[in-house]
C-alpha positions as CSV (number, residue, x, y, z in Angstrom):
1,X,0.0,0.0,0.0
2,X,3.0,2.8,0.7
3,X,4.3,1.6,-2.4
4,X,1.2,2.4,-4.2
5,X,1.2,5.9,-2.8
6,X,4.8,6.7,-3.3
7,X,4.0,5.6,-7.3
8,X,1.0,7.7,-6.8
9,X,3.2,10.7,-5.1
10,X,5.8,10.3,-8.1
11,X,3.3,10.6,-10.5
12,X,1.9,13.6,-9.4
13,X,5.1,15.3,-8.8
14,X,6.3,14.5,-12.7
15,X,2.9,15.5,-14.1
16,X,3.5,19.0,-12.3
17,X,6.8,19.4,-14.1
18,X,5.5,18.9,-17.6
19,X,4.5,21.7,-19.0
20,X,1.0,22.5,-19.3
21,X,-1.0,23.4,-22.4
22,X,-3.2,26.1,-20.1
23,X,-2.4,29.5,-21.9
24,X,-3.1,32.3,-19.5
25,X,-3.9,36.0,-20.5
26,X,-1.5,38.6,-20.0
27,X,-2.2,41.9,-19.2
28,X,0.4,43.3,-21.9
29,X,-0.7,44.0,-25.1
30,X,0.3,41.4,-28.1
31,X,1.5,42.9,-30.9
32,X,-0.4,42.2,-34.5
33,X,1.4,39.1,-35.9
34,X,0.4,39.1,-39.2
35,X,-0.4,41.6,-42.1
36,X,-4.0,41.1,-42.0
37,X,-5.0,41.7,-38.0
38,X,-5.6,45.2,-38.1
39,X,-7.1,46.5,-41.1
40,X,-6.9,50.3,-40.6
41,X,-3.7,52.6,-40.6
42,X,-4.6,52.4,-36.1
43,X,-1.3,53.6,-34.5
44,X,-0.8,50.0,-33.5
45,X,-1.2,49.4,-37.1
46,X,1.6,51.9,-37.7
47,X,3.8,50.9,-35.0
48,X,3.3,47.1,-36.3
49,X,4.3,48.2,-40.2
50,X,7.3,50.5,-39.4
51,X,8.9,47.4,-37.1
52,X,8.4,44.6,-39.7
53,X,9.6,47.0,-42.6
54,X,13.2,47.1,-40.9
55,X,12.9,43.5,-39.3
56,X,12.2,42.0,-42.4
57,X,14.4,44.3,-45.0
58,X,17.0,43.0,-42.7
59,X,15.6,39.4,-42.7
60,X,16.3,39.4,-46.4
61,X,12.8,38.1,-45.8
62,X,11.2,39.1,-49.2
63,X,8.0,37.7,-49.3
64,X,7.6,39.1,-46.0
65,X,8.6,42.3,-47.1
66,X,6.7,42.4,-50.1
67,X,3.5,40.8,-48.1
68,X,3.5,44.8,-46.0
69,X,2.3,46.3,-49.4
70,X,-1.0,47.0,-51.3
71,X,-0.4,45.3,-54.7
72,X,-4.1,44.7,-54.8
73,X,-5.2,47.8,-55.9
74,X,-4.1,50.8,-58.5
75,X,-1.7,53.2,-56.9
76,X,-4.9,55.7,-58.6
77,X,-7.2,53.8,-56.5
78,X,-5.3,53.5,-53.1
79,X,-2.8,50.5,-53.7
80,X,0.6,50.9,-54.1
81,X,2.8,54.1,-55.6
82,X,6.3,53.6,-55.1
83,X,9.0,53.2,-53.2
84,X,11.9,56.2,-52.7
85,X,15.3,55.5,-52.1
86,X,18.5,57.6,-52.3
87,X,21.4,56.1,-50.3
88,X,23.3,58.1,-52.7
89,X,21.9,57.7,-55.9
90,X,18.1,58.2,-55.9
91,X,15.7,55.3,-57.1
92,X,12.0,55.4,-57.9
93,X,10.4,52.0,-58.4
94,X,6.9,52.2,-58.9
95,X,6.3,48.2,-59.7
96,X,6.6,44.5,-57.5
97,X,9.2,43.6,-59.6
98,X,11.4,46.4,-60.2
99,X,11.3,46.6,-56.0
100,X,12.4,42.8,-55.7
101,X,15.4,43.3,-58.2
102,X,16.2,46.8,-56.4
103,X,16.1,44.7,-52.9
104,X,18.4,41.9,-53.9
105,X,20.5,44.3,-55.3
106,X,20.5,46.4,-52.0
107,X,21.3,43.3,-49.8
108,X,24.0,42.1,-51.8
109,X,25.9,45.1,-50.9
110,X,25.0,43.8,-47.2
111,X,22.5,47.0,-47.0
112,X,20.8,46.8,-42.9
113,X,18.6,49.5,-41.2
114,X,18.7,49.9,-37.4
115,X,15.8,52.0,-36.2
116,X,17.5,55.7,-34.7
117,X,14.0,56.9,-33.6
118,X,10.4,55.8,-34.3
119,X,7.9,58.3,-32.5
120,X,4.3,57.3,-31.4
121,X,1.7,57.6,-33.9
122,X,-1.7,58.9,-32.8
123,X,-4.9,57.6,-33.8
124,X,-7.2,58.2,-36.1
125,X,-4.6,59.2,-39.3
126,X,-5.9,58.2,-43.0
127,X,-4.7,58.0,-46.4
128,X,-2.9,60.0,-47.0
129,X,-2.0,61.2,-44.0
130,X,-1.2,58.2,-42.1
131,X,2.4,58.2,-42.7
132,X,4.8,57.1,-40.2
133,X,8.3,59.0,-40.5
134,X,11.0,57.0,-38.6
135,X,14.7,58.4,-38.4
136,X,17.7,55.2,-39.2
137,X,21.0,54.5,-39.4
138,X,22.2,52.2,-42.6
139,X,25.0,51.0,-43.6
140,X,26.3,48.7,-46.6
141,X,29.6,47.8,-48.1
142,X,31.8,50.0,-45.8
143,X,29.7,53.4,-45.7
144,X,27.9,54.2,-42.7
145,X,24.5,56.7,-43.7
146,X,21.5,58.3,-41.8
147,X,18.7,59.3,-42.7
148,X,15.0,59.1,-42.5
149,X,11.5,57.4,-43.9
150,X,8.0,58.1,-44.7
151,X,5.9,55.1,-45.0
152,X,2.5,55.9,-46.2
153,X,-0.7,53.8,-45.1
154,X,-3.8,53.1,-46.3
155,X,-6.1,50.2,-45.4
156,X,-3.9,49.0,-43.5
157,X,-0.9,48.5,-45.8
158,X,2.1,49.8,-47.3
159,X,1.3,52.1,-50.4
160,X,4.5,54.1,-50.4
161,X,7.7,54.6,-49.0
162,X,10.5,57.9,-49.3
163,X,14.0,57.5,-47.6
164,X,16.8,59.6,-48.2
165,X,19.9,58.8,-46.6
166,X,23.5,61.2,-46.5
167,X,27.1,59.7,-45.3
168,X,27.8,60.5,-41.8
């Protein structure tokens, strides 16, 4: 009979020790996961598309990057414009594909972003006003730059982005 209870005791004392698939709230906010969570340009919304524009250009994670865009729709009708960059020498792609080629291009040269200062974004912004300016720091093949970024929003997604960058 002990010996029942001790196998008894054991059992209970491994069962405690495995971990449980009870998920408990947390009073902290989770950040959207995923591009389609949040439909409107909500300052979470903005705060959740400036971080995974960086995180993912420096990911090399194109899909990912290319999934924080409107390609649905005309840039006339609300979908994407184009994207602005001038590390140096200034670029206007207005297309998906001429943006892929420009981004393999860019991380090739080992091009990274690091975030200098993102500010908060208050609520209730629209198109075309919803646009999220973040100050960087960048740096690829030997040359250090900062510089800054407009995102624009609208639905909820990407529709445009201008960055200029100067050597510091």
């Amino acid at each position: 009979m002990i010996r029942a209870w001790a196998v008894i005791a054991a059992l209970v004392v491994l069962a405690s020790c495995a971990p449980s698939a009870l998920v408990t709230s947390s009073n902290s906010p989770t950040p959207p996961t995923s591009t389609t969570e949040i439909p409107k340009c909500s300052s979470a919304r903005l705060t959740f598309l400036v971080e995974q524009f960086f995180a993912r250009y420096n990911a090399r994670d194109l899909d990912g990057f290319l999934a924080l865009f409107n390609w649905g729709a005309p840039a006339g009708g609300g979908g994407f414009g184009s994207y602005v960059d001038n590390p140096g020498q200034p670029q206007q792609l207005r297309d998906r594909a001429s943006l892929s080629a420009y981004l393999r291009g860019r991380w090739a040269i080992d091009d990274r972003f690091s975030i200098a200062d993102a500010g908060s974004y208050p609520e209730g912004l629209a198109f075309p006003n919803a646009n999220p300016t973040v100050e960087f720091m960048r740096s690829f093949s030997g040359v250090a730059q900062s510089g800054n970024a407009k995102l624009v929003c609208n639905s909820g997604l990407l529709v445009g982005v201008v960055m200029s960058s100067t050597q510091r």
